[in-house]
C-alpha positions in Angstrom: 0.0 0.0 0.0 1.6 3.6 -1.0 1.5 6.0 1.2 -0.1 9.2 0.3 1.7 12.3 -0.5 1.0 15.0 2.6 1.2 17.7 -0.3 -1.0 16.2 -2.9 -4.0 15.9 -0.2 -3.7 19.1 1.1 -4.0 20.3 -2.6 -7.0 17.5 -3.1 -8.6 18.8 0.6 -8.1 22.7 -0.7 -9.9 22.1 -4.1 -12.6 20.0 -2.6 -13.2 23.6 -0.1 -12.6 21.7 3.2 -9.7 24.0 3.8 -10.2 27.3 3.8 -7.1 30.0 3.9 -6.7 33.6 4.9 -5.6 34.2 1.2 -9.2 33.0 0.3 -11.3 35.1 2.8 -12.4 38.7 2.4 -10.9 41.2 4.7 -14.9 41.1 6.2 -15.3 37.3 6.7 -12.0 38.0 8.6 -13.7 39.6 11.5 -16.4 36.7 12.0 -14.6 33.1 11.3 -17.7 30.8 10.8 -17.1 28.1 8.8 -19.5 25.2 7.9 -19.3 22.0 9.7 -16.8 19.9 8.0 -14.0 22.7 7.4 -11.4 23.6 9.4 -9.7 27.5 9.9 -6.2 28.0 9.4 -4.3 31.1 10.3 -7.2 32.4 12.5 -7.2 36.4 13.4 -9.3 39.3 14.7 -10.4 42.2 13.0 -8.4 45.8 14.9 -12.0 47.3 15.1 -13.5 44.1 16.8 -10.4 44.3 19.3 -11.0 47.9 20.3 -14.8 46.9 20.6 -13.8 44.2 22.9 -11.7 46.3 24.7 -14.0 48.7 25.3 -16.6 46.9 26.1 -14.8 44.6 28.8 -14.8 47.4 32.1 -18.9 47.0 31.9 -19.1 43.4 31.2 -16.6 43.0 34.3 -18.4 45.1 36.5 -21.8 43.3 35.8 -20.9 40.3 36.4 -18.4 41.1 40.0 -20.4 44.1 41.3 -23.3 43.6 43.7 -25.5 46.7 43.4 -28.3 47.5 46.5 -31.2 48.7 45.5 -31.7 51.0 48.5 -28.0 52.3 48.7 -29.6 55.6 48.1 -32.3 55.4 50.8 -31.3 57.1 53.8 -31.1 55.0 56.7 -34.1 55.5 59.2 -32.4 56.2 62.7 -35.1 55.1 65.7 -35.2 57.5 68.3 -37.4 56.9 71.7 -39.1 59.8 72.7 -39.9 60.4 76.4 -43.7 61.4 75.9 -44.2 58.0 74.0 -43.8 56.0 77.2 -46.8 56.0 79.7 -46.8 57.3 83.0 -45.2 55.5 85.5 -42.4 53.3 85.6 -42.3 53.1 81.8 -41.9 56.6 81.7 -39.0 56.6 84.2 -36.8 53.9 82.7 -37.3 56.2 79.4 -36.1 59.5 81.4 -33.2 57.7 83.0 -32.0 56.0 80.1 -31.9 58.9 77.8 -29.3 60.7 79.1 -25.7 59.6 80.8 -26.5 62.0 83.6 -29.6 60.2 84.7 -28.8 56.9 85.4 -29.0 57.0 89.1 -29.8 54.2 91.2 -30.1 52.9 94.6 -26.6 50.5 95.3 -28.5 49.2 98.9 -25.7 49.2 100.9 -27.5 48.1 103.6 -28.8 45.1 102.2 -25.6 44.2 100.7 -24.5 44.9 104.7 -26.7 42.3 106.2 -26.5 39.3 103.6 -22.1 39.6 103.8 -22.8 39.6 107.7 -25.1 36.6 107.5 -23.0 34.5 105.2 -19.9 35.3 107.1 -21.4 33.8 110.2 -22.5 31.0 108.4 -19.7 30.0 107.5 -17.8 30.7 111.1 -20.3 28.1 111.5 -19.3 25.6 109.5 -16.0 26.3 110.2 -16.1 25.9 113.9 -18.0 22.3 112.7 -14.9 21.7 110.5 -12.4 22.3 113.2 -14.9 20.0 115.6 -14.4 16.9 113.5 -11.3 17.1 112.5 -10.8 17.2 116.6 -12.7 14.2 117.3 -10.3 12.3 114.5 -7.3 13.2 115.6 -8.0 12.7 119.5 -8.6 9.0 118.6 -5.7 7.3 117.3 -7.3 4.8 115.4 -9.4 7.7 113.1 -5.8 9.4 112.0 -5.6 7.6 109.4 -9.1 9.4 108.0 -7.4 13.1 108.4 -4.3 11.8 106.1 -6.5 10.1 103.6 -8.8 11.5 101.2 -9.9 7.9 99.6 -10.3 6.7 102.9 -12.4 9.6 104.3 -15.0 9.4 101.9 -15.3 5.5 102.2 -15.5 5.3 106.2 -18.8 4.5 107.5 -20.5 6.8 109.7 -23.9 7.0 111.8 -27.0 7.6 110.0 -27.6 10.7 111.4 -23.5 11.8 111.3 -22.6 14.6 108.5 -19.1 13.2 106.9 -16.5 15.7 106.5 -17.0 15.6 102.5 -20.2 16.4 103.0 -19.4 19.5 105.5 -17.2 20.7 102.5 -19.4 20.6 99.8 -21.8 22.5 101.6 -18.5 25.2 102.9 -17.6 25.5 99.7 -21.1 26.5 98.1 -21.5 29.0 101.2 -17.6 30.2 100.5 -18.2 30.8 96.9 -22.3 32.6 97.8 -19.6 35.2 100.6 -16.9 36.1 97.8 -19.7 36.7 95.1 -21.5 39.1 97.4 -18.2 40.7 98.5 -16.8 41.3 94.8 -20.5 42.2 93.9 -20.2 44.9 96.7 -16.6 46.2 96.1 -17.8 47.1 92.2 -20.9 49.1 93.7 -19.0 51.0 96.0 -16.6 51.9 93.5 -18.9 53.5 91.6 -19.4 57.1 91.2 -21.7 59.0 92.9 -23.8 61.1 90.8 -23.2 64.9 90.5 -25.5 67.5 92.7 -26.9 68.7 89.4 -27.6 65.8 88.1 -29.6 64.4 91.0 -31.3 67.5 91.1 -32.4 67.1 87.7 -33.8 63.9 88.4 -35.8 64.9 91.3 -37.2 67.6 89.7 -38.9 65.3 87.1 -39.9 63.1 90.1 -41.3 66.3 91.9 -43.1 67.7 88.7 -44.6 64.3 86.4 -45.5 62.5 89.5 -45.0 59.4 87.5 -44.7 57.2 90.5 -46.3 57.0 93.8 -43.8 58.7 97.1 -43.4 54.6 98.3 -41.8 54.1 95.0 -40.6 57.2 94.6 -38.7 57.7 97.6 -35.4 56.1 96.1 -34.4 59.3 94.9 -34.1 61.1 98.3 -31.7 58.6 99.1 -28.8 60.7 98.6 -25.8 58.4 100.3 -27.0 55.5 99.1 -27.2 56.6 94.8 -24.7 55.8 92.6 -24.7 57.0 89.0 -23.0 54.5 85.7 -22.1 57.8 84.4 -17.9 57.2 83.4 -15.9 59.1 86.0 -14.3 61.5 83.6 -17.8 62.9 82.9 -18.0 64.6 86.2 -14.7 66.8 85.8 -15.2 70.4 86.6 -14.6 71.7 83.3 -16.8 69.2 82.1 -19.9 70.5 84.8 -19.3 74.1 83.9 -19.7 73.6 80.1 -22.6 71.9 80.9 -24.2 74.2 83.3 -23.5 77.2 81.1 -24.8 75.8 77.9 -28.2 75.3 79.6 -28.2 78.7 80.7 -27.4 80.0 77.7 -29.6 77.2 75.9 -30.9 79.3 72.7 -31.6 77.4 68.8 -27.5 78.3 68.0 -26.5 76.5 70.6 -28.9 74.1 70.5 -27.9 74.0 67.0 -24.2 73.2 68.0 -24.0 71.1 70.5 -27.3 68.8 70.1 -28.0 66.7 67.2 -31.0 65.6 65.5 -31.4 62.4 67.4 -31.0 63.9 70.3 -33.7 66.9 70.3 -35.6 64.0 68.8 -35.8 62.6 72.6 -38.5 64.6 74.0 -40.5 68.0 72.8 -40.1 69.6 76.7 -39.4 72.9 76.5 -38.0 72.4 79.9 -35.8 69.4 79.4 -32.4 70.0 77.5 -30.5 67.3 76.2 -26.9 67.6 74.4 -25.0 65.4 72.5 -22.4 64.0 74.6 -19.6 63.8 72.2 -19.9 67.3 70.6 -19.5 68.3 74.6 -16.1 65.8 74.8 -15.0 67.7 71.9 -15.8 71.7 72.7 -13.8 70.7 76.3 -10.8 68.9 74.8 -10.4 72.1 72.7 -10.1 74.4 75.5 -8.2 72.4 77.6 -5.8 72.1 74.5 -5.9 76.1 74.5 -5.0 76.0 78.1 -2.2 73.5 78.4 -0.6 75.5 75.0 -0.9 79.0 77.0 0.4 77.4 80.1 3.2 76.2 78.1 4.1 79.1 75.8 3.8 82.4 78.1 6.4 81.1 80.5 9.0 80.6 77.5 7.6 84.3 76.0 8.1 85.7 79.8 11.4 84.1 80.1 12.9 85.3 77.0 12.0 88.8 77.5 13.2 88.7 81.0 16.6 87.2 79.8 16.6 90.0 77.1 15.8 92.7 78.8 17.7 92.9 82.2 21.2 91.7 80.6 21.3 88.7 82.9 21.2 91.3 86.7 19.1 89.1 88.8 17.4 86.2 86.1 18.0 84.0 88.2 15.5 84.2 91.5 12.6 85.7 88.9 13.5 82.6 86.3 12.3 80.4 89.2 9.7 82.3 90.2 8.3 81.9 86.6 8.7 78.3 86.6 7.0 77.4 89.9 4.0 80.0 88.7 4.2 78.1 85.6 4.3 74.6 86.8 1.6 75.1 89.7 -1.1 76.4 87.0 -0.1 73.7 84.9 -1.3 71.3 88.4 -3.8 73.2 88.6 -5.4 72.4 85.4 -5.0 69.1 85.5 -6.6 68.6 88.9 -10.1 70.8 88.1 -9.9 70.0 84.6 -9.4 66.7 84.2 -9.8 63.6 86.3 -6.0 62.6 86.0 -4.9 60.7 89.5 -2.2 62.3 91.6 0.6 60.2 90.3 -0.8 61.0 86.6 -0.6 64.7 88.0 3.1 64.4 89.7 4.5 63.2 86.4 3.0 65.4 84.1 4.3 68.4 86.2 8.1 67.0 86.9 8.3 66.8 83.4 
């Protein structure tokens, strides 16, 4: 059998139309290379004009098929807002007031209570342990029941009278008492440290007690319990900068101001012509700036003084007025930070040393 010339039947395929060349094809059938079934495309290209279509054409085909659009990205967001004369009189009404500012959370911390159940627990368990020390007594006096003090396995195993309390059993019920005293000490220690809520503050609160009458005086009555309130208020809040901002803005409370420092949520809280709120943060801010305006003229005069005294008295008797500068200087500098601030004497020492 000969074998067929790879020449001669590309020749016979080309004749016959099975193969089709660039050579053969418009410069338009160039741009769209469909052939018929049976025929096969050699030297294969694309059109320049279908490139730059392609090319322009691909950022919109990528971004609809990778981009995620939301349908109400352009919707503004509804913001919630729970106003005070919604809530019905009573104590719906005054979890609303006290939770709507910072300043109002007040409560009772019952010290008293807290008092008693630490005293009671604590004899309980002088109890217990004076029942502890008993039978471990009894077991040592008798020499054959030493073995039970110095063996745990062999404690729990001994056989006692039916009515006897084993000293497993003694433990178990020390150790749920002991665990009941610590959580009603630690729970005591965190009230205590809590800060007590500002004159102004608990003023305001009575006030709205005195002139809603949402409650009844039994209920009522926590209010008046001055020494035994506490306020969740963070301690910072109370700074004396930070009480005389407030005090003055409500003084002065007129629609620029109200404008400034309270947003819409916030005059969204009640319609009370009587009952200012302000936006907490706005506040932060307006007192961070003037105690940054403090702390830089505290800082700069004393350099400006000392220069012009070095300057101008050619050195006669710098020295003692030098110092006197710098202890002015350094004790207004204290002094800010004490009434300003609620930075801790340590905090205060070694901002002034250096």
């Amino acid at each position: 059998m000969e074998a067929s010339d790879p020449s001669s039947m590309l020749a016979s395929e080309m004749e016959e139309g099975r193969i089709v060349t660039l050579s053969q094809c418009p410069k338009e059938d160039v741009v769209s290379p469909t052939l018929s079934s049976g025929s096969t495309f050699v030297g294969s290209t694309y059109h320049p004009r279908e490139v730059l279509s392609l090319i322009r054409t691909l950022p919109s085909r990528l971004r609809g098929k990778f981009s995620v659009r939301n349908p109400n990205q352009r919707r503004k967001s509804k913001i919630l807002i729970r106003r005070l004369e919604d809530s019905p009189k009573g104590f719906p009404y005054v979890a609303s007031y006290l939770d709507s500012d910072d300043s109002f959370m007040i409560y009772r911390r019952f010290g008293f209570l807290h008092a008693r159940l630490i005293l009671n627990k604590q004899d309980e368990l002088r109890a217990l342990e004076s029942d502890l020390r008993a039978v471990d007594k009894q077991d040592w006096n008798d020499a054959s029941r030493r073995k039970y003090l110095k063996s745990r396995t062999k404690d729990n195993s001994r056989v006692l009278a039916a009515n006897a309390v084993s000293r497993k059993q003694l433990l178990e019920i020390i150790e749920k008492k002991t665990l009941e005293y610590g959580q009603l000490l630690l729970q005591a220690q965190q009230l205590v440290s809590l800060n007590r809520p500002a004159a102004r503050d608990h003023r305001s609160v009575i006030n709205m007690m005195e002139n809603h009458n949402p409650l009844f005086e039994a209920e009522a009555s926590f209010i008046y319990e001055k020494e035994d309130l506490i306020t969740l208020r963070p301690g910072r809040e109370t700074a004396f900068l930070d009480a005389f901002v407030e005090r003055m803005l409500q003084m002065c409370h007129c629609k620029p101001i109200q404008r400034i420092f309270c947003s819409e949520e916030t005059r969204a809280k009640s319609t009370d012509p009587d009952l200012h709120y302000f936006t907490r943060e706005r506040i932060n801010a307006f007192v961070t700036f003037i105690i940054t305006c403090f702390i830089l003229v505290v800082l700069i005069v004393p350099i400006w003084a000392l220069y012009h005294i070095t300057t101008n008295t050619n050195g006669s008797a710098t020295s003692p007025t030098c110092l006197g500068v710098l202890l002015v200087s350094t004790l207004i500098f204290s002094a800010i930070l004490s009434l300003f601030t609620k930075a801790r004497r340590h905090e205060i020492l070694a901002a002034a040393a250096g």
